[in-house]
C-alpha positions in Angstrom: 41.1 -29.2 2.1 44.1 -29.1 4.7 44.4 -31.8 7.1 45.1 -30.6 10.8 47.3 -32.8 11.1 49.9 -31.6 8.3 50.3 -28.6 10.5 50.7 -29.2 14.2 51.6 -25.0 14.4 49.2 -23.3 12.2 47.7 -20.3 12.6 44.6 -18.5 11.0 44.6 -16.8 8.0 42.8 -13.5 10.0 41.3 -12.7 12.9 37.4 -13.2 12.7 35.2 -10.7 14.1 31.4 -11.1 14.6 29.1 -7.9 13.2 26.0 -6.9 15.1 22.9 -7.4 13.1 20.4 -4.3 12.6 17.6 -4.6 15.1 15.0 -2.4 13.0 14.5 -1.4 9.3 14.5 2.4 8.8 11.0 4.7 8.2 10.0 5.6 5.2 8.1 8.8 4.4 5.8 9.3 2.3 6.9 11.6 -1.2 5.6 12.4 -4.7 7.7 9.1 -6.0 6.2 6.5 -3.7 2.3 7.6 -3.0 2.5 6.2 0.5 -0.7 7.7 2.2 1.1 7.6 5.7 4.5 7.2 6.9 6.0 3.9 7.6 7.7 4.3 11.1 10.8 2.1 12.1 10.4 -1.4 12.7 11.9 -4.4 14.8 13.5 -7.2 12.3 11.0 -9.5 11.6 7.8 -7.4 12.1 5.7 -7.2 9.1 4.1 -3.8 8.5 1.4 -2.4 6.7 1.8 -0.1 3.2 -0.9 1.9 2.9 -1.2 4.0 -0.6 -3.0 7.5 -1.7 -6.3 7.4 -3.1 -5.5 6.1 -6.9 -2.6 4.0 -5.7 -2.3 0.6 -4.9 1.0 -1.4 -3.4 2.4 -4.2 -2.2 -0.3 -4.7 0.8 2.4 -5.3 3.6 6.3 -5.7 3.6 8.9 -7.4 6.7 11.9 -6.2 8.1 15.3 -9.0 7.7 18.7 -8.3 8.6 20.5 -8.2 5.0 23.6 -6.7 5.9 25.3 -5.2 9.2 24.2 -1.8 8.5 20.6 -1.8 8.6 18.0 -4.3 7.8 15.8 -4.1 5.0 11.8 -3.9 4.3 11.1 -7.0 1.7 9.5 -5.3 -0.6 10.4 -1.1 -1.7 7.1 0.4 0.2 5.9 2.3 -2.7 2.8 2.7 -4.6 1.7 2.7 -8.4 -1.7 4.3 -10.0 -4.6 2.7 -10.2 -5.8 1.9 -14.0 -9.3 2.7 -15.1 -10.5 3.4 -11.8 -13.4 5.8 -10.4 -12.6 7.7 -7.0 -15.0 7.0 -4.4 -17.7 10.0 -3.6 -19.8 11.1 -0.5 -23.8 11.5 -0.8 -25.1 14.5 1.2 -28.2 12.7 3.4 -27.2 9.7 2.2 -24.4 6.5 1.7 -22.8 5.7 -1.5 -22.3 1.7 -1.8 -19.5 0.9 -4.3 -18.7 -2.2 -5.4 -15.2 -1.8 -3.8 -14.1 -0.5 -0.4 -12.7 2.8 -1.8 -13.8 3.0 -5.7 -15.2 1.2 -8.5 -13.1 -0.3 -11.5 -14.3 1.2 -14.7 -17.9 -0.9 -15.4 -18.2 -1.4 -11.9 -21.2 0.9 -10.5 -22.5 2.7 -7.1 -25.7 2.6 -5.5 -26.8 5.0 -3.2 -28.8 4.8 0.2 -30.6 7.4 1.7 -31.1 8.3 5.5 -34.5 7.7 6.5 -37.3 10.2 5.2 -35.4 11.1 2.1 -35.9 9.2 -1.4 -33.4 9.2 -3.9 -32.3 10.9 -7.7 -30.5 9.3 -10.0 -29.6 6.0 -7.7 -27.5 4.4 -9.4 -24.4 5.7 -11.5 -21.5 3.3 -13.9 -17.8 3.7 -14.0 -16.7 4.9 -17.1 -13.5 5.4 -18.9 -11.6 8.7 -18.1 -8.9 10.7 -19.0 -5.3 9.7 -18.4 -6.7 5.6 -17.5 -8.8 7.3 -14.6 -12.4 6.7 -14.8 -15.2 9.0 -13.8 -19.0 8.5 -12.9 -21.6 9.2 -14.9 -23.8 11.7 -14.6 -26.0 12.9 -13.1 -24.7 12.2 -9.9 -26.5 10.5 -7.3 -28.7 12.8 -4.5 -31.2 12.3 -1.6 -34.2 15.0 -1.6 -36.5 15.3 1.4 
């Protein structure tokens, strides 16, 4: 609250300096603690960049880079992954294609239908999601098949 003009000599209190900010947010590599399926390379501040998790895993879909200090920027969000509850892994049909309700498993409930290639019929067609052990559900049986 000084007024200039009580102090025709004054001076400043220090001598300001500017800091450079960051221009990238450090990789991240995958480990046992964060379930990443892939590493996260280095990024450019403000590019947003996908996190992609194990099988099991889900996480925070995608994270940006911002400057929060002069040392290095930061990704938004921590690029780590946490289990998947009551959910059924997704499985591969020999002659055939397995169509799950979701892209890469089935909640538990959920079910999977299978398709065969063309001159093969089908066995058991259809299995359900159940509960598992440890909140991770498995299919019923039998499992699904394509015969000639």
């Amino acid at each position: 609250d000084a007024n200039p003009e009580d102090n025709a000599t004054g001076s400043w209190d220090s001598i300001l300096e500017c800091a450079k900010l960051p221009s990238y947010c450090p990789a991240v590599e995958p480990s046992e603690s964060n379930h990443l399926r892939e590493r996260i390379k280095a990024v450019a501040l403000d590019d947003i960049v996908a996190v992609r998790c194990r099988f099991g895993y889900v996480g925070p879909g995608e994270v940006s880079c911002t400057a929060l200090s002069a040392a290095a920027g930061e990704l938004s969000a921590t690029p780590s992954c946490t289990a998947k509850v009551n959910y059924c892994p997704p499985f591969n049909v020999k002659l055939g294609n397995a169509e799950i309700q979701h892209v890469d498993g089935a909640v538990v409930g959920g079910t999977s239908t299978i398709e065969c290639m063309a001159g093969y019929a089908y066995q058991h067609r259809t299995v359900e999601c159940r509960p598992g052990t440890e909140m991770v559900g498995e299919w019923s049986d039998p499992a699904p098949v394509c015969v000639p």
